[in-house]
Structures are given as C-alpha cells and as structure tokens.
N, C-alpha and C positions, 0 to 999 in steps of 0.2 A: 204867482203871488203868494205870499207868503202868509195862513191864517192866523188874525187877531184872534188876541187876549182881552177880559176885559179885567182891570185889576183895579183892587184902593190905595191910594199912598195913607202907608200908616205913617208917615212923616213928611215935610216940605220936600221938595225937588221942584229942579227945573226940567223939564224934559220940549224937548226941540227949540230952544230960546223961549219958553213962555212958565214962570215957575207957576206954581200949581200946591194948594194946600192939602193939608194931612185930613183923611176922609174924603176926598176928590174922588171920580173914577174915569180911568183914563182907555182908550182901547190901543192897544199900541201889539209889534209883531211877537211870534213867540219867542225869539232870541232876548230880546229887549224886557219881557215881562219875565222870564226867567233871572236875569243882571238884574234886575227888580226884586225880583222876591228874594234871591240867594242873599245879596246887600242890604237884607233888613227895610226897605224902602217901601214896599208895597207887598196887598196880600191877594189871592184870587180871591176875586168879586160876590162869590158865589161861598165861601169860606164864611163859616159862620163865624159871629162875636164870640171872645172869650167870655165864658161865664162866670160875672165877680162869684169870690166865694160866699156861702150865707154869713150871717153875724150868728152870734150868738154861740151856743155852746153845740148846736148842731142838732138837737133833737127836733125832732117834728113837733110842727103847731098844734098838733091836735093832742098829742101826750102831755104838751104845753099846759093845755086849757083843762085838760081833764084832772091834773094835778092842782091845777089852783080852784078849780070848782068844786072839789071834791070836801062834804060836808062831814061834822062828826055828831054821831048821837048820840044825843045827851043821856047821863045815865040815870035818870031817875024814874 
C-alpha cells in the first residue's frame, strides 16, 4: 500500500468525484499529492502560512514609540 499524504488545497478541486474547497485537507497517495502540489492545487499540511508582509515603513515598534515619546527641555 502505498503511504498517504496529508495536504491543503490552496484552490477548489474535485478529487475522486466529490469537489472539495480551498483550505480543505485532504489525505490522499504520494503520487497524487505530489500532481497536487507540482499543479499549484494544494500545499503540505504541515507547511507553514505565508507571512503577510508588515505595514508600514518597516521599523520596529519600539523605535516607533520611543521617537514619538520623546520630550524636549524647555530652555529656560
């Protein structure tokens, strides 16, 4: 027998006559999971999310905060 995969469809498919939504997880043989993932269709299971990028101009929160809390003394 031939050992499963277990994988996400990152898009719609139908797989054995039953279609199946994007984020699903399916276990299916390794031949099969491989025409999967090579076809854009699904990702291994186990494969982390892509990490959106941050917003902003990229500096850290804390360089952030220090620049805008930062007080001036008064000269007198």
């Amino acid at each position: 027998m031939t050992p499963m995969k277990s994988l996400v469809l990152i898009r719609p498919h139908t797989h054995a006559g039953k279609p199946h939504a994007a984020g699903e997880r399916l276990d299916v043989e390794r031949e099969t999971a491989d025409w999967l993932i090579a076809n854009g269709v699904a990702r291994h299971d186990r494969q982390p999310e892509p990490v959106p990028a941050p917003e902003g101009d990229g500096a850290p929160v804390e360089a952030i905060r220090s620049i805008t809390t930062q007080r001036k003394e008064s000269k007198s």
